[in-house]
N, C-alpha and C positions, 0 to 999 in steps of 0.2 A: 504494500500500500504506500500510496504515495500523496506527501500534502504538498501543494504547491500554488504559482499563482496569486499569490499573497499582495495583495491593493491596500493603498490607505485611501478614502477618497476615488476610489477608480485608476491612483493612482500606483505605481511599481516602486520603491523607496522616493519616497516624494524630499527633496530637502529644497527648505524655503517657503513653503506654502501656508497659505492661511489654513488655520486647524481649531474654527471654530465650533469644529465639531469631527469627531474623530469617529468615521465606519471603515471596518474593515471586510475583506472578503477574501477566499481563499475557494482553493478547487481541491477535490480528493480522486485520484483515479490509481490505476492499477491495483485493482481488488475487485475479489469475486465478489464481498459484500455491498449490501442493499444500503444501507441507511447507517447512519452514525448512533450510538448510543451515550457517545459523550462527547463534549470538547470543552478546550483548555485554550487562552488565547495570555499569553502571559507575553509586558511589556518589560525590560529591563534598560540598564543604566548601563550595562556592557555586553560585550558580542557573547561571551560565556555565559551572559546570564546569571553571573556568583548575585550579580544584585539588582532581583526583581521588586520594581514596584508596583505593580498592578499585574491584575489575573481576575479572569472572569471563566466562569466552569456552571456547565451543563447540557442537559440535553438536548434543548430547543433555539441553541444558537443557531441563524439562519447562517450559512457560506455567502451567499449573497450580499449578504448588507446584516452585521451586528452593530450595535453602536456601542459606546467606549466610553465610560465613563471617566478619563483620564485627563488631563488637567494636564498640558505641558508647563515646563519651561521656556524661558526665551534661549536662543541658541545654542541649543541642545537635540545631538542624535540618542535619538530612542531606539532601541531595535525589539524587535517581539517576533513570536513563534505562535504557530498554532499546532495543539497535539488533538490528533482524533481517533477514538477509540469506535470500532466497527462491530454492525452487530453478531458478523462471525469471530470475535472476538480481536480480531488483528489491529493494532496502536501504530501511530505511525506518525513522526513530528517533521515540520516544516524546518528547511534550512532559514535561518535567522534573515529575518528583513528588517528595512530600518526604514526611519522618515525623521527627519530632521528641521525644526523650528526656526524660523526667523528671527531677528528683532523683538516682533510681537510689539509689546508696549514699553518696551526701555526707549529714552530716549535717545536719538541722533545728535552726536556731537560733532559729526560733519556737517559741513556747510556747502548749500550750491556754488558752485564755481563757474566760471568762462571766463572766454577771451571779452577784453574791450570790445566796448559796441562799435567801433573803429574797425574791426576789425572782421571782417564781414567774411572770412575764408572758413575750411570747418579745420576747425582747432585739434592738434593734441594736446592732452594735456598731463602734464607727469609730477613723479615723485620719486626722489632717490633715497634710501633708508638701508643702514647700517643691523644689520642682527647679529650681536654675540652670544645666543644661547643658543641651546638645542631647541627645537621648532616639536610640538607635542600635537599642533594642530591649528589650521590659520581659515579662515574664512575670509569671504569677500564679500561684503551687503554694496549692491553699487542697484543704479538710478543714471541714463542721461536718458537727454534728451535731444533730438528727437529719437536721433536710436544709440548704440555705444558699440563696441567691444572693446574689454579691457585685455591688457596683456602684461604676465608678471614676465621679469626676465624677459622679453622678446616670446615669450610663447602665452596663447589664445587662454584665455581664463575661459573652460566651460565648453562646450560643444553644440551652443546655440545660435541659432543667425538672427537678424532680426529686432532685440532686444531691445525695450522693453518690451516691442509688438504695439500692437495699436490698444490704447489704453481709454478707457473712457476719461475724456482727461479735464472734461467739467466737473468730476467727482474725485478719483483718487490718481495716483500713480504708483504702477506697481513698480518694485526693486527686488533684484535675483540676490540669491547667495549662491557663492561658491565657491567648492573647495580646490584651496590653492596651497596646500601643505607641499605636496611635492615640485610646485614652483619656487619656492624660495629657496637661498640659499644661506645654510644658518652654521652655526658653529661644527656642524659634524661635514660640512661640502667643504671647509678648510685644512691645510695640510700645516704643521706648525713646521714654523723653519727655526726658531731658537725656542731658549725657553722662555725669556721674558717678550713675545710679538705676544701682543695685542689680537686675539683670533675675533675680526669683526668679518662678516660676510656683505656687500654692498649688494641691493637688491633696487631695483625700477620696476615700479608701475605706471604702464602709460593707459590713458583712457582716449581713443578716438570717435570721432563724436561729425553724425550723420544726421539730413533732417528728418528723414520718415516721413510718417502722415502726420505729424507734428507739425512741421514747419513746411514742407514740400509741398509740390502743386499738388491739389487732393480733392478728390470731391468733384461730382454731377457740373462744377461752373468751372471749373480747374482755377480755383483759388491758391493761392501762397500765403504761408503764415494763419494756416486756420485756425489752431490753438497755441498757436504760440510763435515768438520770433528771433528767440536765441538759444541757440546750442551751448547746454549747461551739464551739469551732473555734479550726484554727489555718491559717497562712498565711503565707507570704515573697514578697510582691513584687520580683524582681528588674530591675535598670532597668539595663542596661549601656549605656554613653556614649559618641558617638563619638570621645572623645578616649583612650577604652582603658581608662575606669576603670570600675567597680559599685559599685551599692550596693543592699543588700536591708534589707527594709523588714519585718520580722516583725512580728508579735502579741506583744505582751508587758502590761507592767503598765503602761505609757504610752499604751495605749487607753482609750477610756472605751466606758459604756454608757448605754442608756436603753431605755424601752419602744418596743417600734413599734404600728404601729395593728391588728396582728393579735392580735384580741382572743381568737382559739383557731384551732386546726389539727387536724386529722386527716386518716389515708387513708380511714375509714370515714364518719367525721361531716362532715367538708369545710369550708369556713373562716367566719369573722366575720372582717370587713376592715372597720374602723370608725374612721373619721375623728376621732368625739367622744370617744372611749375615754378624752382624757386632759382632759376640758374640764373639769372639776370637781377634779382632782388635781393635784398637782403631779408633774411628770415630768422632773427634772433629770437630766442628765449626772453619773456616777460614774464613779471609775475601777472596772476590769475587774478580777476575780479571777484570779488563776492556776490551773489546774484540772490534776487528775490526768489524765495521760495514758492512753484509755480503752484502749489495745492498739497494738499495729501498725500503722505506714503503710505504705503503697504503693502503688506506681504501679496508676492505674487498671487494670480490665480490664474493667467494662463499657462497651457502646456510646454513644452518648449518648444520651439518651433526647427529641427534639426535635416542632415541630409540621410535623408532614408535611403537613397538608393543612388545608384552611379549609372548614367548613361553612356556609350560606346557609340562613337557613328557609322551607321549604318552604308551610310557610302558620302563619297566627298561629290558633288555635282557642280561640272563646271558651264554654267548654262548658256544660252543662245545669246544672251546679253551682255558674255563674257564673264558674269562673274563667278567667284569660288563660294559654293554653299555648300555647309555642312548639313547633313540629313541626318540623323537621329531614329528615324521610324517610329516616332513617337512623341505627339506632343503633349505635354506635361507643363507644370510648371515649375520652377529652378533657378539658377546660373550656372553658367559656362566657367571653368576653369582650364590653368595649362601652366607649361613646365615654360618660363621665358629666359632664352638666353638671344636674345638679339643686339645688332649693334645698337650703338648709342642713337637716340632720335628718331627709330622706329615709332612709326605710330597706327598703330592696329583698330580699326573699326568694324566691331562687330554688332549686327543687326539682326532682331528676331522677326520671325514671321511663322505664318500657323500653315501655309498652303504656298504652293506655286503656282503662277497664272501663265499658262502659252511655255513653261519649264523655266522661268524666271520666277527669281526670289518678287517676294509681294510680301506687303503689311499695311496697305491702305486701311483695313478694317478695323486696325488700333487707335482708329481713330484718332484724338491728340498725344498718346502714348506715343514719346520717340522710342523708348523701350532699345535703348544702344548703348552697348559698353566701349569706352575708347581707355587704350591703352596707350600709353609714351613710356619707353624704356630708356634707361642712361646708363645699357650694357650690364648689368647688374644678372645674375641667375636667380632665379627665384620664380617659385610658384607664385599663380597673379589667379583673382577672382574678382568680381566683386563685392565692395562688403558692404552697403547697405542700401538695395534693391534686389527686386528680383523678376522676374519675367514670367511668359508665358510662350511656348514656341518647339514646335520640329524642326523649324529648320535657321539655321546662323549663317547669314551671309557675311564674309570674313573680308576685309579690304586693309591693305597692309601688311599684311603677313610676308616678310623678306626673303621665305623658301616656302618650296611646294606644302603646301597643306596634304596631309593623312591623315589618316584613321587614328595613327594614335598622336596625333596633335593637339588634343581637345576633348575633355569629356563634359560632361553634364552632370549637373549634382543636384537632385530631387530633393525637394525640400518641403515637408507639412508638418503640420502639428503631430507631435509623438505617440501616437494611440496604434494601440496592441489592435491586427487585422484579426478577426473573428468569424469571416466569413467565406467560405470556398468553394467554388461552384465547376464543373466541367460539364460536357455533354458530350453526343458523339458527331454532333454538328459545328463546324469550323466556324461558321460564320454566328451561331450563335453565343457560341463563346468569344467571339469578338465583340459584340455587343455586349457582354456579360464585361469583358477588359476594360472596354471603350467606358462601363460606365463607372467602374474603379475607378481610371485613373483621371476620369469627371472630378469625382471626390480629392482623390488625391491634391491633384491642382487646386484646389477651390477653398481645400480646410488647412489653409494657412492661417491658426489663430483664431479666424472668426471665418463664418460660411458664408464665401463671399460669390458674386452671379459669377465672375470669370477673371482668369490669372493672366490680361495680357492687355488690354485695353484703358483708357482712361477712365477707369470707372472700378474696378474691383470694391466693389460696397456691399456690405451685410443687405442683403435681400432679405427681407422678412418672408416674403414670397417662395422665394426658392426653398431657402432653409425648410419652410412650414411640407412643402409637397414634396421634399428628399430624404426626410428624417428617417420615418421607416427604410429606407433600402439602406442611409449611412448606417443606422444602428444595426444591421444585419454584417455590415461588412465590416464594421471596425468599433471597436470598444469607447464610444462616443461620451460616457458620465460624465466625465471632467472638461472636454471640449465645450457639448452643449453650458454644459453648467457657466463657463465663461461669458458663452456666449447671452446665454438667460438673465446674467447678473445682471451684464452691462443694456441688456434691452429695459429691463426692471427699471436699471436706474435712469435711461432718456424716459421711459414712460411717465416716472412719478414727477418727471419737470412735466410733462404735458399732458398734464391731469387725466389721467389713466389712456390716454389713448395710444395704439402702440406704433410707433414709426415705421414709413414703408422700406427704411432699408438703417443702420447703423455702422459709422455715426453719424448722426441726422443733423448737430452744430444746427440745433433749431427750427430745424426745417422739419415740422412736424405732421405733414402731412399724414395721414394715413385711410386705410382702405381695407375694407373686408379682403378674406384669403390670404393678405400679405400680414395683418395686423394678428391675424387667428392664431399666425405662430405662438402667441403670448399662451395662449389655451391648449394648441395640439401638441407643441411639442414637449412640455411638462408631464400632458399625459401620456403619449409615445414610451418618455423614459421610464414612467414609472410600469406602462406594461412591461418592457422590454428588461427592465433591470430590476422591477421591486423595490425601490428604495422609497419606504415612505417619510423616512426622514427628507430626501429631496424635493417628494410632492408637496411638504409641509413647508418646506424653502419659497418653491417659487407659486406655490396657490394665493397668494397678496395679489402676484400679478395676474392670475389667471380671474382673479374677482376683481380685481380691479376693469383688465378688460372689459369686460361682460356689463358689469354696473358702467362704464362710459358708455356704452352701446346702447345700456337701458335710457340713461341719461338723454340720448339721443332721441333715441323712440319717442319718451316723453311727451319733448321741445316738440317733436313733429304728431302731438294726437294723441300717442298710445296703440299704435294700430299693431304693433307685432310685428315695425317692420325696422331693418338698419336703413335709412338713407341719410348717405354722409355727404351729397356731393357729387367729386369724383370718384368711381370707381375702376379699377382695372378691367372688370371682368371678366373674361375667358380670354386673358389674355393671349396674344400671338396664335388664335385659333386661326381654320382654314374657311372658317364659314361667315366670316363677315365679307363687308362690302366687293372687297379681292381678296383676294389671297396672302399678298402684302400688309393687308392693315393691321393697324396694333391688337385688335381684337376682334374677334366672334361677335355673332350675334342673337347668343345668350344674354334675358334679360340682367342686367344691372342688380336692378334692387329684389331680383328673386334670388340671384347669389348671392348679396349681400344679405338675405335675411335668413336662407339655408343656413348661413355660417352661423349668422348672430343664435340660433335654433342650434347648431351642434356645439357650439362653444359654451353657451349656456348649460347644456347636458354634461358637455365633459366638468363644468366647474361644478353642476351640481354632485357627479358621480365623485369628484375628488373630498368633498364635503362629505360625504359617506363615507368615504374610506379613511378618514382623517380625524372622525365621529364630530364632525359639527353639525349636528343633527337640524338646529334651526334654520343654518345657511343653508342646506341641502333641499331642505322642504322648498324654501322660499325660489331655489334657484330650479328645481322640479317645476315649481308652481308657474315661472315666468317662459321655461322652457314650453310646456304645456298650450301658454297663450299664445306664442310664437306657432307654436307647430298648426295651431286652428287657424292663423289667420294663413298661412300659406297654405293648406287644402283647402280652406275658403276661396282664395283668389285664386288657383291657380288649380283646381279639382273640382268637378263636375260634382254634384252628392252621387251618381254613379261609378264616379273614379276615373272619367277619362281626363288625362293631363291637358291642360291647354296650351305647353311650351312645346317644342316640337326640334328643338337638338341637342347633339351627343350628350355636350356638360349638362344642360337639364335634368336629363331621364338619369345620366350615371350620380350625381350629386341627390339627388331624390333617393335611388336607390342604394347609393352608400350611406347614407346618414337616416334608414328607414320612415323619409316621407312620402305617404304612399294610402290613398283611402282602398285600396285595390291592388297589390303587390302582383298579382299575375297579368293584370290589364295593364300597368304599367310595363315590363316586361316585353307583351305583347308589339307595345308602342313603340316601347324601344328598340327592337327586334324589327318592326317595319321603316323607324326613322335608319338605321345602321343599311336596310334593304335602299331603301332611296337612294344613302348615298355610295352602292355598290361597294358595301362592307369596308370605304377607304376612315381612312381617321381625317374628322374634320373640327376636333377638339383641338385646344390647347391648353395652355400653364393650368386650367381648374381641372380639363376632364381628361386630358393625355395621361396624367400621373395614375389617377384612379382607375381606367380604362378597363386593366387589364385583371388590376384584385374584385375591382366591382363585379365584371363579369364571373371570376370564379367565385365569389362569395353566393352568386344568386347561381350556379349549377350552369354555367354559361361556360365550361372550360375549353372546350373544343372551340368556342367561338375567340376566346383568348389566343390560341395557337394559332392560330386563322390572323388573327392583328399579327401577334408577334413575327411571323413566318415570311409575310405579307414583303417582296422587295420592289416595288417598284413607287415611286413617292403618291403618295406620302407614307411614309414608312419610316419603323428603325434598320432593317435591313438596307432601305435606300441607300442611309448614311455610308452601313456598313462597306456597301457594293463601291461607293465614290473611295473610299480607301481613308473614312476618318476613325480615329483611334482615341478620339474620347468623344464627346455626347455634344451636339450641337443647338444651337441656341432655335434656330430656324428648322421647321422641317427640309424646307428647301436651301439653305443658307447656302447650298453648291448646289449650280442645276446640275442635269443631264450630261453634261460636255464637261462637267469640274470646274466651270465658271463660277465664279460668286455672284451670287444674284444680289447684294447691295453693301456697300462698306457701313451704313450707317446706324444701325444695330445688327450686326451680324456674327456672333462668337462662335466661333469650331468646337470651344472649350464651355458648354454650359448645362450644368448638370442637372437639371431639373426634368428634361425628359428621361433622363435616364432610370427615375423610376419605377419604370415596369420593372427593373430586375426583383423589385420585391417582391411578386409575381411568381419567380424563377425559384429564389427559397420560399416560399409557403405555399407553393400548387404545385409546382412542378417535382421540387423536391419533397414537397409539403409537410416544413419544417416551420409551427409555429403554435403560440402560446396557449397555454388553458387556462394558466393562474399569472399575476405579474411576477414576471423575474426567471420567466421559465422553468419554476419549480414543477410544474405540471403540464407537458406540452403534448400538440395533437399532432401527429405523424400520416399524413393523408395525401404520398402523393398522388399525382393525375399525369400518366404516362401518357403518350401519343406515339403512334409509330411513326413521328417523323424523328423521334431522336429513340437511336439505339440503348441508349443507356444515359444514366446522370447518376452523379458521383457530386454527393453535396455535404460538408460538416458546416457545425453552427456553434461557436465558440459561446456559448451563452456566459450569464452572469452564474448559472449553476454547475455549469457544467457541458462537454460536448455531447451536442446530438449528432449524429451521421443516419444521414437517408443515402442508399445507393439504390437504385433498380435497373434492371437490362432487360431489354427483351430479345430472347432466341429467335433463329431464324425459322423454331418449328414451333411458333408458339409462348413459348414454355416462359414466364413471367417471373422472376427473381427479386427478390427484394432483403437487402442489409439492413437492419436498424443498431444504432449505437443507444444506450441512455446512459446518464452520467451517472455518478453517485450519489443519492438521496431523492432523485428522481424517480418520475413517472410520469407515462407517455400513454395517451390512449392509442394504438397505433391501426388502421383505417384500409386493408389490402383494397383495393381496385380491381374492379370485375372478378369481386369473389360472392357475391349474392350477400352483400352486404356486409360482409365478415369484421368484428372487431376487439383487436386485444388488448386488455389495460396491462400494462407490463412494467417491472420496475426496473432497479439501474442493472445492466449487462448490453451483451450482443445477441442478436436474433437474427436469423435466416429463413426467409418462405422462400419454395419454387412451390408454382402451381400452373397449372393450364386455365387460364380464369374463362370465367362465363361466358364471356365478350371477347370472344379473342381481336388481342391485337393489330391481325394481320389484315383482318378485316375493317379497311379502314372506308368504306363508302358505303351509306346508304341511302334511304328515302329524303334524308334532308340533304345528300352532299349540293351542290350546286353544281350548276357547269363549267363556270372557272375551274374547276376545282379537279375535271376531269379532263379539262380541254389536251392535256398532253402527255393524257395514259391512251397510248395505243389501241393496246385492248378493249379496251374502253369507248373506244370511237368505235371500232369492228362492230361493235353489239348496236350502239345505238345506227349507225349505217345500215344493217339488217334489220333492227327491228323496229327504230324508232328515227326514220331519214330524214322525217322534217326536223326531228332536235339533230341530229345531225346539222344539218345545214344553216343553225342556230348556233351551234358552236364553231361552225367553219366560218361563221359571217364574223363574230367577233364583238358584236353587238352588245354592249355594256347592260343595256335591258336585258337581252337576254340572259347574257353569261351569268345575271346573280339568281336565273329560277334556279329552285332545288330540283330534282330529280320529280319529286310527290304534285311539285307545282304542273308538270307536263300533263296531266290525267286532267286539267281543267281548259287544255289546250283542243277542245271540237273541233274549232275553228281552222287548227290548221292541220284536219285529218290524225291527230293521235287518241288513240281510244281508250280507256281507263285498263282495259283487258293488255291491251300492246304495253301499257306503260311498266305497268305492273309485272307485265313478264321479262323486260327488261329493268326493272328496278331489283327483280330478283336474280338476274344471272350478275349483275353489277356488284349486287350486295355478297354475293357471294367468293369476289376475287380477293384474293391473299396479294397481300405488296409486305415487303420487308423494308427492299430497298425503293427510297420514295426520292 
C-alpha cells in the first residue's frame, strides 16, 4: 500500500502561501483493500518528525479535503505525513511533505525602492553583503513591480517566470518567498589561507525589474501605466545561522541602481534585450530612491507560473518571401530561447505568428501585439530568452541571425500555471485525438495565472465568458483548486467594488461592464469545483460571491417590475454563433433576455443548492423560492401551456434542456430534433450553445446524435479545424477558410479555448467517467461506445483517487470493457448494450467481455440518414435495387434530401417508394456489419 499525492490547498509543498486555512488531501493506491479504517495526519517541526505538533486520527477523515486545525507560524516549514490503516489490515505512511509560511503578519522592515523618476530605463537594482557564518537557512520574501527576477550570486532565485503575475492591484500585492540557502556563499564556501584571515564570504543580490501588466500597454484600449508608473520593489533576505542567530537583509537607501540591458518590455510588444544599450553612455551606479508604498502585501496566492515543457523545431522554412521561419508544429504559448555566441553588434529579430498565409510568415491577427523579441549581442556566450513577456505562436520568423538557422538553434519553452495534468484520453481515431491535443494545449496556452480568451494578441484578458463554459473540460484535464481559487478571489474582489455585479473579463481597472453567461462565472464555477473536488470549505469561501451575484441580478429584476427577468442592457448573447444576421456577426440570433434570464434561473438554483449544502437553511429557501418565480415566468413567455417552445435555435432548445426548463421535456426534444433537421444537423451555435452541444445531447439519450457533431469534418465543425492543420482550438468556426486563408484579422484567434469544450463530452460519454457525489467519492462509469472508434483508453486523476475507463470493440463483435476504482471509492458502473446491466463496485480493477444486445457492428438503421450512407458502397447497391429513387436522392446530393433518415422514405408516394420496398431495404441495411468505418 501506498500513501501519496499529498496537497496542502490543492497545492504539492506549497512555500509562501496564504494558509488561512489549512486542507489537506492525499491519495492511497497499490492495495487490494477497499476502504480505510483509520488515518493519522500528523504535522511536525522536523523532517524526522522527533517533534510533532499537531495530529488529527480517525476514521472519517475525507483524502479529498480534511481540514487542519493548525495554526502556523510566520516563516516557518512544517512538514507532515499521513498514515493509513486498511481495512484488510495493511498501514502504510506517506513520504514527508512540507508547506512553508510567509511573513504572514510580522512586519516589513524593507522598504520600496527604484530608480529616480529621471530615470525612465528598467533598472537593476543591487546589494552586496558580506557573511561570516555558516548559513542554516536563508529565504527570500521579494515584491516588484511590474514584474522582477531576483538573482543571488549571478544565478535565478526560484524557477518562476512572470512574477509577481498579474495581481489585483487595487486590493493587494502578492510577494514570493524563496529558498536561496544554496545560493549564498557563507563561511563553509571559504578556504582559510592563514590562521588569523578574517573568513567573510561577499555575496550580490540583484533584482531586475520589468513593466508587466502593471505599467505596460494593457488592456481592450492599449493603455500604459494602468496601475501604476514606476518600476519598484521590495524585499528581506532572511539568513538564519547555525549558531541561532538572523539577520535580514532589506531594500532600503543603501542599495544602488543602474540601467540593465532591457532596453523595453511588454506583455503585448515583447522585449529588446540589448547588450550595447549603454556603449555610448555613461551608466553608473546610484543610490536607490525610496518609493511610496503602492498598496498591500501579501502572501502569495497564485500558482507559479513555470516552463513545463521544451519545444524542438519541427523544420526551419525558408519561405517564398525569403524569409527564415522557424516551425515548431505547435502552437502554444511560451518564449523562444538559444545558446548566443555571435559577433559583437549582431542584432536578431524575432517574430511570432500562429499561421502562414501563401507559405509566408503572417501575424496580422495580433492585432496591436508587436509580440517580437530583438536581441543585440556584444560577443559575449550566453544563453538569451526573454524575461519578462511572453507570446503566443508556431511559428518565429528569425531576421538577423549571422549563420544558417537549425533545428537545434532554438527551442521553445512552454510556460503555464503549475497544476498537476489529471486527465488522459486516446482513441483509435487520429484525428480525434487531435482534437482531444488541440484542446489541451487550448488550456495550456491560456492558464497563465488567470484564464485568459488567448496567448498572443493584444488583448489576453480574464474572460468571465470563457473561463465560465471551459471549467468543466479544464477540471477534467488538470488539477484546477488553487488556479481557479486565484482566479475567484481576484473576481470576488472587482465585484465587491461594483456592487455585486461581476465583470465581463479581469482586470476590468473599472470598466464594469457586465453581462449574463460571462458574469455566471461568479455562480458556475464555485459550483463546478465543488462537484468536481468536494471541498466544502471552498464552497463556503466563494458562496459571498455566488449571492452576491444573484441578489444584483435580483436587484435588477426589481428596478425593471419584478417580472423574473435579467435585462441588463447589453448582452452578448450567443455569442460568435452561425445563425445571426451572416455568419461573421458577433452573435446569433438567440433571444437576448431569454439567455439572460435562463442564466439568472440556473445561477439562482446553483446559489440556492450551495445554501443547502453549506446548511443555510433560510438562504436556500428564499433562493429556491426566487428561482421558482424565475423559472414560471420563462415557461410563461416563452411555453405554450401545451409545451410547445416559441424560440426556434440551437442555444435555445440546448440551454432549456441543460438547465431542465421545459413544460414538456419530450416535445421539447422533438423541436429540437426538427430545429438540428433544418439546419442539416450543421452546428449553428456558438460561445452559449457550442460548449453545451455535445453533454446536452448525451445527458437527454441523444449520444449517437453527439458523435454525429463530433465526427462531422466539413465546417462548421471541430474536425474542420482539425483537417486545416490547427493544433489548438480556434476562436472562429471558420477563423481559416477552405484554402487556409484567414477569413479576418480582426477578432480572429487560432488559440481560443472555449470551443474546445466538447472534450468534456469525450471523458463523461465517451469514456463515461463522471460524478455521483462531489469530489468523486462516488462516480458513474457509463461509457457510450460507437463503432466509429475502435477503442478508448481514458484515466481521470480525481480528487479521490484514479478512475480508468478502457473499452474496444472486436472485429467479431465481442465488446471489452476495463474499469479502475481508487481507494475508498465506489462506482456504479453502467455496461452498454447489455439489456441494461448494472454494477455498484468498490475500489479495484474489473474486466467485462461480452457480445452485447446491440451489436456494435451494426451500425445503420431506421433513423441513419442518407448523408450518413452516401459512401458505403454496399449500401448504395441495395438502395439502387430496391429503392432507385432514394438512390438518385443520394447521387443528387441535395442537402434536403441527404438529412431524411432511412424511416422518412416510406412517406415518400410521391416519388414511387412504397412502405413495403422501404422497409425491405431498411432491413437488408440494418443488417450490414462495418468495423472499419
Amino acid at each position: 500500500m501506498k500513501v501519496s499525492g499529498l496537497k496542502i490547498n490543492g497545492i504539492t509543498d506549497p512555500v509562501g502561501f496564504s494558509f488561512d486555512r489549512i486542507l489537506c488531501s492525499w491519495k492511497v493506491t497499490d492495495t487490494s483493500a477497499k476502504r480505510q479504517q483509520r488515518v493519522r495526519i500528523q504535522i511536525s517541526a522536523t523532517e524526522d518528525f522527533s517533534g510533532i505538533l499537531y495530529e488529527k486520527e480517525g476514521s472519517e477523515l475525507c483524502s479529498n479535503e480534511t481540514k487542519l486545525d493548525f495554526f502556523p507560524e510566520p516563516c516557518t516549514r512544517y512538514y507532515w505525513r499521513v498514515t493509513v490503516t486498511a481495512d484488510n489490515g495493511e498501514t502504510a505512511s506517506s513520504k514527508p511533505a512540507f508547506f512553508e509560511t510567509g511573513k504572514m503578519n510580522q512586519p516589513w522592515t524593507a522598504r520600496w525602492i527604484g530608480a529616480s523618476r529621471e530615470d525612465t530605463f528598467h533598472p537593476v537594482l543591487t546589494k552586496q553583503f558580506s557573511i561570516g557564518k555558516r548559513i542554516k537557512k536563508a529565504r527570500l520574501y521579494i515584491c516588484g513591480l511590474g514584474l522582477y527576477e531576483a538573482y543571488v550570486n549571478g544565478k535565478k532565485a526560484g524557477n518562476e517566470y512572470l512574477a509577481p503575475f498579474l495581481n489585483d492591484y487595487e486590493a493587494c500585492y502578492q510577494y514570493q518567498t524563496y529558498d536561496v540557502t544554496r545560493l549564498l556563499k557563507d563561511f563553509a564556501a571559504g578556504e582559510k589561507k592563514c590562521e588569523n584571515q578574517e573568513l567573510e564570504e561577499e555575496n550580490t543580490i540583484e533584482i531586475l525589474l520589468g513593466k508587466g501588466w502593471y505599467m505596460g500597454t494593457f488592456g481592450l484600449k492599449n493603455q500604459s501605466c494602468l496601475f501604476g508608473d514606476e518600476m519598484k520593489a521590495i524585499a528581506e533576505l532572511h539568513v538564519d545561522y547555525e549558531d541561532g542567530s538572523q539577520e535580514v537583509i532589506g531594500t532600503d537607501e543603501s542599495w544602488k541602481y543602474r540601467g540593465s540591458d532591457i532596453e523595453d518590455s511588454g506583455i503585448y510588444m515583447g522585449e529588446i534585450y540589448n547588450h550595447s544599450l549603454w556603449e555610448k553612455r555613461e551608466n553608473p551606479w546610484k543610490k536607490v530612491e525610496i518609493k511610496t508604498a503602492p498598496g498591500r502585501l501579501t502572501e502569495r496566492y497564485s500558482l507559479p507560473v513555470v516552463a513545463k515543457e521544451e519545444l524542438h523545431p519541427k523544420e526551419i522554412i525558408h519561405t517564398p518571401a525569403g524569409e527564415t521561419v522557424v516551425d515548431f508544429g505547435q502552437n502554444h504559448a511560451g518564449f523562444m530561447e538559444f545558446e548566443a555566441d555571435f559577433p559583437k553588434g549582431t542584432r536578431i529579430v524575432i517574430e511570432c505568428g500562429e499561421v502562414l498565409q501563401n507559405g509566408n510568415f503572417y501575424h496580422d491577427n495580433y492585432r496591436d501585439a508587436k509580440a517580437e523579441f530583438v536581441y543585440v549581442s556584444d560577443g559575449r556566450k550566453e544563453k538569451v530568452r526573454p524575461h519578462f513577456t511572453y507570446f503566443g505562436y508556431r511559428y518565429l520568423k528569425i531576421s538577423g541571425w549571422p549563420f544558417e538557422v537549425t533545428r537545434t538553434s532554438i527551442v521553445s519553452k512552454v510556460i503555464y500555471s503549475d497544476m498537476e495534468r489529471t486527465g488522459y484520453f486516446v482513441t483509435s481515431n487520429p484525428k480525434i485525438n487531435r482534437l482531444y491535443e488541440n484542446c489541451l494545449w487550448g488550456m495550456k496556452s491560456n492558464f497563465i495565472d488567470l484564464p485568459t480568451d488567448c496567448p498572443q494578441r493584444s488583448e489576453r484578458l480574464g474572460w468571465t465568458g470563457d473561463a465560465q463554459v471551459f471549467a468543466p473540460t479544464a477540471s477534467y484535464h488538470m488539477d484546477t483548486r488553487a488556479f481557479y481559487r486565484k482566479f475567484l478571489k481576484d473576481l470576488h474582489s472587482e465585484q465587491q467594488r461594483a456592487d455585486g455585479a461581476i465583470p465581463n473579463y479581469i482586470p476590468s481597472k473599472g470598466d464594469f461592464g457586465t453581462a449574463s453567461v460571462w458574469g455566471d462565472a461568479g455562480t458556475f464555477i464555485p459550483a463546478l469545483l465543488y462537484r468536481d473536488f468536494g471541498s466544502l470549505e471552498e464552497l463556503r469561501e466563494f458562496y459571498p460571491m455566488m449571492r452576491e451575484w444573484v441578489d444584483y441580478m435580483h436587484r435588477v429584476d426589481i428596478r425593471n417590475g419584478e417580472t423574473g427577468f435579467f435585462r441588463n442592457g447589453f448582452q452578448f448573447g450567443d455569442w460568435l454563433a452561425l445563425d445571426g444576421p451572416t455568419e461573421q456577426s458577433f452573435k446569433g440570433s438567440t433571444d437576448d433576455d431569454y439567455i439572460g434570464t435562463v442564466y439568472y434561473y440556473q445561477s439562482v438554483s446553483l446559489t440556492a443548492q450551495a445554501a443547502r449544502e453549506l446548511g443555510y437553511e433560510e438562504e436556500a429557501e428564499k433562493y429556491e423560492k426566487l428561482a421558482g418565480k424565475i423559472r414560471n415566468a420563462v415557461l410563461d413567455e416563452y411555453f405554450t401551456a401545451t409545451g410547445r417552445f416559441a424560440l426556434d435555435t440551437q442555444a435555445s432548445y440546448i440551454i432549456a434542456l441543460k438547465f431542465g426548463l421545459y413544460r414538456d421535456k419530450e416535445r421539447l426534444i422533438r423541436q429540437f430534433q426538427e430545429r438540428l433537421k433544418k439546419d442539416a444537423y450543421k452546428i449553428r451555435c456558438g460561445f452559449v450553445g457550442a460548449p453545451l452541444l455535445c453533454m446536452t445531447l448525451g445527458e437527454n439519450k441523444m449520444e449517437k446524435l453527439a458523435y454525429d457533431f463530433i465526427f462531422q469534418e466539413e465546417f462548421p465543425s471541430w474536425l474542420y479545424c482539425v483537417n486545416l492543420g490547427a493544433t489548438t482550438i480556434w476562436e472562429r468556426w471558420n477563423s481559416l477558410l477552405p484554402d487556409g486563408s484567414i477569413s479576418g484579422t480582426g477578432m480572429n484567434s487560432l488559440n481560443h479555448y472555449a470551443y474546445g469544450s466538447v472534450v468534456e463530452f469525450f471523458y463523461a460519454y465517451i469514456a463515461g467517467i463522471r460524478p455521483a457525489e462531489p469530489g468523486y467519492k462516488k462516480a458513474i462509469i457509463a461509457p457510450v461506445p460507437d463503432m466509429r472508434l475502435h477503442f478508448c483508453k481514458c484515466c481521470y486523476h480525481s480528487a479521490c483517487g484514479n478512475y480508468v475507463s478502457e473499452w474496444k470493440i472486436d472485429n467479431n463483435g465481442i465488446f471489452h470493457l476495463h474499469v479502475e476504482i481508487p481507494f475508498g471509492c465506489e462506482a456504479q458502473v453502467q455496461l452498454p448494450r447489455s439489456g441494461g446491466r448494472k454494477e455498484q463496485l468498490f475500489a479495484g480493477s474489473y474486466d467485462f467481455s461480452y457480445q452485447s444486445d446491440q451489436d456494435f457492428r451494426k451500425i445503420y438503421d431506421e433513423n441513419t440518414r442518407l448523408s450518413q450512407i452516401a459512401k458505403d458502397s454496399e449500401v448504395l447497391d441495395i438502395l439502387k435495387e430496391d429503392l432507385p429513387a432514394a438512390y438518385q436522392m443520394v447521387m443528387s446530393r441535395n442537402p434536403e434530401h441527404m438529412e431524411r433518415s432511412l424511416n422518412e422514405l416510406k412517406d415518400l408516394f410521391f416519388m414511387g417508394i412504397t412502405p413495403e420496398a422501404a422497409d425491405k431495404a431498411i432491413k437488408k441495411i440494418s443488417s450490414l456489419e462495418r468495423w472499419e468505418i
